[in-house]
N, C-alpha and C positions, 0 to 999 in steps of 0.2 A: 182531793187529788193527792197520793204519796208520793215522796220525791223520786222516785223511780217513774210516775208516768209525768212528772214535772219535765224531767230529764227530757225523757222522751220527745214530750208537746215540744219543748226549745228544739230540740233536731229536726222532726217534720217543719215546723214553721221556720226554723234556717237553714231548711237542704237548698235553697239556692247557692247557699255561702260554702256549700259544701262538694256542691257539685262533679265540681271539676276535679278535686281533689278525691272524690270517691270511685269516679271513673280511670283516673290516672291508678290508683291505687287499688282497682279491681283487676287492670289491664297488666300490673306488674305481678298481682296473685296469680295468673292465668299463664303467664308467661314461664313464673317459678313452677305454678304447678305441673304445667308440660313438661317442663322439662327433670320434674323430679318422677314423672311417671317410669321418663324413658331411662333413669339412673338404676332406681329399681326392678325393670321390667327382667322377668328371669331370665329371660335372650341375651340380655346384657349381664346380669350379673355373671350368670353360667361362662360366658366367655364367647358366648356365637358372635358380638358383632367385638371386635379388632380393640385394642384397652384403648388407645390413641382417642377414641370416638368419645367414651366415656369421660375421660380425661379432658376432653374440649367441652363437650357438657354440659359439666361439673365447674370449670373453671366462667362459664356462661350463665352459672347458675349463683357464683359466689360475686360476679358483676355486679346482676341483678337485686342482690340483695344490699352490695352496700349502697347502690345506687339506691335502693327503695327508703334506706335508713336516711340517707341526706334527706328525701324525696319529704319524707312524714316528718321529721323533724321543723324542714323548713317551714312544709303546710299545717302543720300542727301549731307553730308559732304564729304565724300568721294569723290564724283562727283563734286565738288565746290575745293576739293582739287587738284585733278584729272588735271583741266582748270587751274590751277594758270597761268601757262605758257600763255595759250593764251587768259585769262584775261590780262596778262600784254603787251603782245603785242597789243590788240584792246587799250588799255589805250596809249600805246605810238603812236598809229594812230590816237588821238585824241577821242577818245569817252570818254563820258562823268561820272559821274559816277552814274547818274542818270540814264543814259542809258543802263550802265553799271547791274545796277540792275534790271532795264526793261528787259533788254536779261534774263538774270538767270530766273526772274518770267516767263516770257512767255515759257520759254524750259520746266521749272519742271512742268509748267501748263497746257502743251499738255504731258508729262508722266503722270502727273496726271488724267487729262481727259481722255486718253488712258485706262488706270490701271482701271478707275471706270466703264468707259462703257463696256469694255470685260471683265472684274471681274462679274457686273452684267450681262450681259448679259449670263456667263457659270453660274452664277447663278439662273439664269430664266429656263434653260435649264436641270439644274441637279434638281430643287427644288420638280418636282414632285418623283422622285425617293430617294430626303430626307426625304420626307414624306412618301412613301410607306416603308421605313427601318425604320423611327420613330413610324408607325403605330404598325408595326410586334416586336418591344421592346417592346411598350408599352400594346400589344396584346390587341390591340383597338377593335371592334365589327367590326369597317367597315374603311376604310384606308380614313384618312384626305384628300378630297379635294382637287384638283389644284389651290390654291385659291393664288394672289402676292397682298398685301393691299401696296396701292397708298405709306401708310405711310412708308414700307419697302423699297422702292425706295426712297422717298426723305431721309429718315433717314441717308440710305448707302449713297447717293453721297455729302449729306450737311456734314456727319459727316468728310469724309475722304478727301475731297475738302478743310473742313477748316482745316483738319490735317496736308495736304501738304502745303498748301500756306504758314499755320501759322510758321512751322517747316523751309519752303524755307526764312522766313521771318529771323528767328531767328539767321539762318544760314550767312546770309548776310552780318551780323555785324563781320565775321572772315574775309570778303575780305574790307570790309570797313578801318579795321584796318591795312590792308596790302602796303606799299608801293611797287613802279613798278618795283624796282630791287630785292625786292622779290619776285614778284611773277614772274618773269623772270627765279631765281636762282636758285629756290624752289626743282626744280629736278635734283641739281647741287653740290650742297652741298656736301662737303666729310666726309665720314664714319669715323667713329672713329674706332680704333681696340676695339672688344668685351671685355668687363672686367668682370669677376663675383668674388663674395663674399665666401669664404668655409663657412662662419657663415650662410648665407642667404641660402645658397644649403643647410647646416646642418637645417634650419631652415623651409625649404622645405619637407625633408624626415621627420620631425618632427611634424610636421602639420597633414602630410598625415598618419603617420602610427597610430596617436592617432583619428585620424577622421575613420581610417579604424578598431581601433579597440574597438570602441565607436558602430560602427553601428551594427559588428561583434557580439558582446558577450551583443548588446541589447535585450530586450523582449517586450511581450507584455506595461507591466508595466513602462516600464523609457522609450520607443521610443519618448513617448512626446515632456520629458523634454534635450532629446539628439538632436532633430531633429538641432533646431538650432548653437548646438556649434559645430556639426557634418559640417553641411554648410558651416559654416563661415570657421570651419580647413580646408577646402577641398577645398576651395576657394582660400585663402592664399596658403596654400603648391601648388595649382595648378599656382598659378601666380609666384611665386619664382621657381616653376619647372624648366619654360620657361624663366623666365629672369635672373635666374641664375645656377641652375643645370647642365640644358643642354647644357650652354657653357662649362661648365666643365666636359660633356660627352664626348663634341667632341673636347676639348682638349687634353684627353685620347687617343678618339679615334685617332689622329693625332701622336701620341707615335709608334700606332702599325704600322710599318713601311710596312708590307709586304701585310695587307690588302689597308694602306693607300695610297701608290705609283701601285696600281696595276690600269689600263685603266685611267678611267674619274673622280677615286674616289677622286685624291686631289683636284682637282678642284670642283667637286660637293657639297663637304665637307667645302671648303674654300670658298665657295657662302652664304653654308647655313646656318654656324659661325654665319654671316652679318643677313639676312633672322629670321634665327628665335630672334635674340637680336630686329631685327626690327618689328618685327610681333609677338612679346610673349603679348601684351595684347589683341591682335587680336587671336592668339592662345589661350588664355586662355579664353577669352569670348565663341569662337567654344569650345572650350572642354566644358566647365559648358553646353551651351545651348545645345551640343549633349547630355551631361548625365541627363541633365533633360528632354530631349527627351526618351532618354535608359528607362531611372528610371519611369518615370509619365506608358509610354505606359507598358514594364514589368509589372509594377505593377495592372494597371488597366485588364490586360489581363489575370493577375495569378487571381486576385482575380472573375474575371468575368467565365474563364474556371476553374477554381476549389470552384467553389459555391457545386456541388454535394460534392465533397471530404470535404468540411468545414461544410457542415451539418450533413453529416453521423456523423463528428469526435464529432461533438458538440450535435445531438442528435441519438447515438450506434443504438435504435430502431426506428422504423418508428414509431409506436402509443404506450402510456404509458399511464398508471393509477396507480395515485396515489395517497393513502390513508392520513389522517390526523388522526382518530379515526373510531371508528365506523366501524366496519369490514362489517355490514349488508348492509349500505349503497356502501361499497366499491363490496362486488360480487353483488350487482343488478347491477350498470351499467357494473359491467366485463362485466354480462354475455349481455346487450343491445348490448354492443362491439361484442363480439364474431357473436353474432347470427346478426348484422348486414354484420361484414366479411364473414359471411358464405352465406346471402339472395346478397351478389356481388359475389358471388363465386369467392374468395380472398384467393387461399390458403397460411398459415402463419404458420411462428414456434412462438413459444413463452415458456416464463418460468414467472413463478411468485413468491414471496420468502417475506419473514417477515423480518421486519426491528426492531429493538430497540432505543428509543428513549431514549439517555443518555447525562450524564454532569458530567464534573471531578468535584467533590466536595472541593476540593484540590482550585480551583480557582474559587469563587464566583462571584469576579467583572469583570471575562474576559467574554466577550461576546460571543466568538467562543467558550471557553469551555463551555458553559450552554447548546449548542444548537449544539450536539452531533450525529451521526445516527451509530449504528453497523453494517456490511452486513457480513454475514459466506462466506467464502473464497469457499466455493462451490458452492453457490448461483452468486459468481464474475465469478467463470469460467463458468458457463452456461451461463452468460450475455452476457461473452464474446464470445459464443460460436455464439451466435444469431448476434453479430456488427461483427466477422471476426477479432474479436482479441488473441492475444495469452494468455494462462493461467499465473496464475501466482500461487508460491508457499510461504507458510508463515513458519516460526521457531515456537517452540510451545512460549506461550505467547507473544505473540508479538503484534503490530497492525501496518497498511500502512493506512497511511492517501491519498484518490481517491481524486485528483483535481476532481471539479467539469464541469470543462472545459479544454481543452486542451491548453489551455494557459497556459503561464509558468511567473515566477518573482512574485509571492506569497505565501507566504508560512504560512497561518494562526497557524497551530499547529507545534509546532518545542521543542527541546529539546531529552533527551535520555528514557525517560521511562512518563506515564503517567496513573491516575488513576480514573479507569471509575463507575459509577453509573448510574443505571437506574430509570428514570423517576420516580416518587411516589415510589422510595426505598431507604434505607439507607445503604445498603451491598454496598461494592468496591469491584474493581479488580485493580490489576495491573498489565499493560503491559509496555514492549518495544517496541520504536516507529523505524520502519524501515526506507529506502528510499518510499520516497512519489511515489504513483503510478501516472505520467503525466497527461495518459490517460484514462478519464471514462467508463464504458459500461453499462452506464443507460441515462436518461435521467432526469437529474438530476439538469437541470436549471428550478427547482420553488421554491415555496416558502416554499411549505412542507417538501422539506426536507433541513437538516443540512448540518454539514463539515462531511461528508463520512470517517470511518474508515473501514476495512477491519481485520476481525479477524480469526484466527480459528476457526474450527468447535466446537470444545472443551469450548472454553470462549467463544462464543455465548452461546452455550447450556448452559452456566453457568451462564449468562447474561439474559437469558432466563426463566430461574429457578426460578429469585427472581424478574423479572419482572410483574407490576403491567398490567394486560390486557390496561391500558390507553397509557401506553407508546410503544404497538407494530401498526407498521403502516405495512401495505403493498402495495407492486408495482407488477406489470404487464408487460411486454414489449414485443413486437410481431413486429416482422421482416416481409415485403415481397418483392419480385420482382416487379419492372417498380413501385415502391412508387412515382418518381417525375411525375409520368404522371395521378394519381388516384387523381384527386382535388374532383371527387365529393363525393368518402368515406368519406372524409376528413368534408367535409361541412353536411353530413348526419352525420355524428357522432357529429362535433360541436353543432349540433339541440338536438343529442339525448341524450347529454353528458354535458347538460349545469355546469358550473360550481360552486361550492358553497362551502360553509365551510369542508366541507366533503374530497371529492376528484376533485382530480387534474386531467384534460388530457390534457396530449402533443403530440405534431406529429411534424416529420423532415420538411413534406412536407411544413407550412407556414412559417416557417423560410427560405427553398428555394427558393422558391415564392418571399420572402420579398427581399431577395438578390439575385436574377433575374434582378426585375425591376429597384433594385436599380445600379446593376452594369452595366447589359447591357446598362441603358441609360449615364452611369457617364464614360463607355466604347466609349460609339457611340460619346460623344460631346468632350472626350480627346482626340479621335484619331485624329482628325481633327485639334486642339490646338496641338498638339505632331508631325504630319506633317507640318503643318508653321514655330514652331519652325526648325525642321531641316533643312526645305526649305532656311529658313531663314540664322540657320549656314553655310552653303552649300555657299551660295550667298555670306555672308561675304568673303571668301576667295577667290570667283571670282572676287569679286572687289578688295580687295588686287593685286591680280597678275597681274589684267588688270591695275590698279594706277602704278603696278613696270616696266610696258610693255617695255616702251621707253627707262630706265634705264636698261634693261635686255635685250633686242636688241643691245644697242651698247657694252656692255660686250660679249658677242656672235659676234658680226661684228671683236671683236678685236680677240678674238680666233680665228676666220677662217683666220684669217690674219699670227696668229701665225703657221696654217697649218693645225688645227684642221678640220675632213670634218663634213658635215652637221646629217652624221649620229650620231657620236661622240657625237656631241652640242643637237642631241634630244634627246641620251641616257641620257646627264645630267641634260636637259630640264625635260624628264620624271619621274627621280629622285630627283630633288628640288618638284619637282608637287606631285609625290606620297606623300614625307614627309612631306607637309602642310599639305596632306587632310588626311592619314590616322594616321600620332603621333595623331591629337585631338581626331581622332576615337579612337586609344589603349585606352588610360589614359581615355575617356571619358567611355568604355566598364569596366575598371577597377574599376571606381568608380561606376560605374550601379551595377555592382557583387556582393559590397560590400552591396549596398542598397536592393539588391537582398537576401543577406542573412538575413539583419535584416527585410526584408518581411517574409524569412523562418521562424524565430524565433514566428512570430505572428499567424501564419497558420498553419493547419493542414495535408493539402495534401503538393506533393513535388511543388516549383516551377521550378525546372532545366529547365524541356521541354520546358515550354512555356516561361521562359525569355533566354536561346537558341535562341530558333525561333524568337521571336522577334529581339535581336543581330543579326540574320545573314540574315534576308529580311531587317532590316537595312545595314545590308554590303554589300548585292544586290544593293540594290538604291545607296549605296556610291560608288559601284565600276562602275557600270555605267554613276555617276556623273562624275568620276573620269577621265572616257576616254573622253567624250564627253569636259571636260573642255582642259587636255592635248591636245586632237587634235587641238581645238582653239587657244589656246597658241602658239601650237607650227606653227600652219599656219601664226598668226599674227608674230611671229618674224622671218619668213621664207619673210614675204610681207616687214618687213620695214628694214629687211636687206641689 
């Protein structure tokens, strides 16, 4: 036998121990290769599809890779940790250590070679069907080409070839430092009894409930400048969880006598004490990478199915017109609008109402008070009548100040009473200022108008009175059914409706549009980043259990000894196995919720449904992972029993 098929025989007879890490690491070859196909594809290079595209891509592709470089390094250690034992016995048959490193490089360089030729190869395979879904996002005229450029192959296998090697390399230098009676002993060593800290557990829940309620009670406005202290607390409380909480969970739990002593559970318990002290950075990395799993996919999927719900909320009407001056110029194009709805035969509601252009005099140097808008509180419930919003009622003198967006954590006009004038006049009023109204029923993202007050019928009218004709503006707003599907109203009024000092027109539909292409494609390239991740978490923990295999065989060889039978030792089996794979699931679901709600904060439609559904097609794949791993498990220590 020469040591090239030495090599070899060792990799076929431990592809179990490699398994998972071959498949993780075929699924990230597959993923780069697509998407280096589509980097190269000459559609793209030439400039047919939009730079923006390319540029998401590319940035998709530069994820993928440093994730893949964590990914092999870790499992590459692993697997190098794994051998200690019988690195140290080929060392005490004389091998060299020269040789000793030659074996290692040649084993990780047929997984390696393995990984890149069936990674590309289901890449070559799936690539035309990337493309026919990239096409249909990006609602191309005619679907991208079967086209594989030469450079997307060598790219993928030079890239990830020097990835492994360089990483088998790196890795090297932890056996190099190892003497032979350690790596003999390496899986021999005895356990210390578990110890935790009350400070560090206190210091755990303290993390986590200021990170959970940072993200909680975030908004639009501070999500920024939260994201990262929100990370790093969730991070820390998530590692102190596991390496010190949850000893002191299941020291607790160990008090309760009557669940404790009941079947398999003290020994199950008193495995897992050891288990999770030994696997809490292991556990905590699986938790972080599922919840950025949870978090990235939820989010990309609330915001991608809820683009209609975010345009209605952000523009109430489908098409609007709006006035600056000039009322003659404002009904000529109404009426182009109208009589164009009507030559599509487009039936619509609509309402149109007079605006006043005011400013608290009271405050000259404030900016938001110079640039003022009135709307009569019955001109608001007909708006809302048209978006499907609820009425609202005012006190006499009063005013509600109308976000202009349904966004929240701004609050331009504030205080308890305020005093208003109109444009080219010197008369006031004064009102009291209520609770601000959330949400608009205009469409009220331009420039013509101001910060929206809401008043009574009565101080409009009054507002009205001494109002100079320069200071009244008016709007328009008109509702209709299947609006996301009418692009070419839309482009025939842009033509007819061009815009200029005068009046303004909006519509829902290019704002939809815009957040279409932009999420569907920032959908289609995270889902694919968001399943490696998991694959990836997944795999960490297979390789865990398979590095404890031999360790946790003769634990088991000695309970059957003690009388325990084989069913017994699976039920505890399948109990250590359930609690690695699904604790990282809870905590990792618990922190996705929390992120889940400061999405809510920023959005307008709900997100329950759709980050739900994404939670529990992830808890399909996990619970499927979950048997498929146990059965393993439990066959391998059924074989070396």
């Amino acid at each position: 036998m020469t040591f090239r098929q030495f090599a070899l025989h060792n990799v076929r007879r431990s592809f179990g121990r490699y398994a998972a890490y071959f498949l993780s690491s075929t699924f990230a070859v597959t993923v780069f290769f697509m998407y280096a196909a589509f980097i190269f594809h000459p559609d793209v290079v030439n400039g047919t599809i939009r730079p923006s595209v390319r540029k998401g891509i590319f940035a998709a592709e530069v994820i993928v890779f440093l994730f893949s470089v964590f990914f092999i390094f870790y499992s590459t250690s692993s697997f190098l940790k794994l051998r200690k034992k019988d690195f140290g016995l080929l060392t005490l048959f004389g091998i060299t250590r020269g040789q000793l490193n030659k074996l290692i490089m040649i084993e990780n360089s047929i997984i390696a070679l393995l990984s890149i030729i069936t990674g590309m190869g289901f890449g070559a395979l799936l690539t035309k069907i990337f493309f026919m879904m990239f096409s249909i996002i990006l609602d191309l005229p005619s679907p991208l080409s079967y086209y594989i450029h030469w450079k997307a192959i060598v790219a993928t296998a030079a890239v990830f070839l020097a990835t492994f090697e360089t990483i088998t390399i790196m890795t090297l230098i932890t056996i190099r430092s190892s003497q032979i009676i350690d790596l003999l002993i390496s899986a021999k060593k005895p356990k210390k009894p578990p110890v935790y800290s009350i400070l560090l557990s206190l210091l755990a829940v303290i993390c986590l409930a200021i990170g959970y309620y940072l993200a909680y009670t975030s908004n639009i406005m501070q999500a920024g400048k939260r994201v990262l202290p929100i990370l790093l607390l969730v991070i820390i409380g998530t590692y102190f969880l596991y390496t010190q909480a949850s000893i002191g969970l299941l020291r607790y739990y160990k008090k309760r006598k009557r669940s404790y002593y009941r079947g398999t559970n003290l020994i199950a318990a008193a495995e897992l004490t050891y288990k999770i002290k030994d696997n809490a950075r292991i556990l905590c990395i699986v938790t972080i990478l599922t919840a950025v799993t949870f978090t990235s996919t939820g989010v990309l999927a609330n915001l991608y199915f809820g683009k209609k719900a975010e345009a209605k909320a952000r523009f109430p009407h489908a098409i609007a017109l709006i006035s600056k001056k000039e009322p003659e110029a404002f009904e000529s194009k109404l009426q182009i609008l109208k009589n164009t709805l009507r030559d599509e035969h487009i039936p619509f509601k609509s309402h149109q109402a007079a605006f006043i252009r005011a400013y608290n005099p009271k405050k000259p140097n404030d900016d938001v008070m110079q640039h003022l808008v009135l709307m009569r509180v019955t001109d608001y419930n007909r708006f809302a009548d048209l978006a499907g919003q609820p009425h609202i009622s005012l006190p006499a003198n009063t005013a509600a100040y109308m976000h202009p967006t349904p966004d929240k954590g701004y609050e331009p006009i504030r205080g308890k009473q305020i005093t208003l004038a109109a444009q080219h006049s010197d008369k006031t009023i004064t009102v009291s200022l209520t609770k601000p109204i959330d949400q608009p029923v205009i469409n009220s993202i331009s420039s013509f108008i101001g910060y929206m007050l809401v008043v009574p019928d009565d101080v409009f009218a009054t507002a009205r009175h001494f109002a100079a004709k320069e200071a009244v503006q008016y709007y328009f707003g008109a509702s209709y059914e299947n609006w996301e599907k009418e692009a070419s109203i839309i482009k025939k009024l842009n033509r007819s409706l061009k815009a200029d000092d005068d009046v303004d027109f909006t519509n829902r539909f290019e704002f939809f549009y815009e957040m279409k292409k932009i999420f569907s494609l920032t959908l289609f390239i995270g889902f694919f980043v968001s399943v490696l991740f998991f694959l990836a978490a997944d795999s960490i923990l297979y390789f865990k259990l398979y590095n404890d295999l031999e360790q946790d065989s003769k634990q088991y060889a000695a309970l059957s000894k003690l009388g325990l039978t084989w069913k017994e030792m699976k039920q505890i089996a399948a109990k250590q196995v359930a609690i690695l794979f699904f604790i990282p699931f809870a905590v990792a679901t618990v922190h996705a919720g929390f992120a889940f709600k400061m999405l809510q904060n920023m959005v307008s439609g709900s997100v329950v449904k759709t980050s739900v559904l994404v939670i529990i097609i992830f808890f399909v794949v996990q619970l499927g992972y979950y048997f498929l791993i146990r059965s393993l498990y439990t066959k391998k220590v059924e074989q070396v029993m």
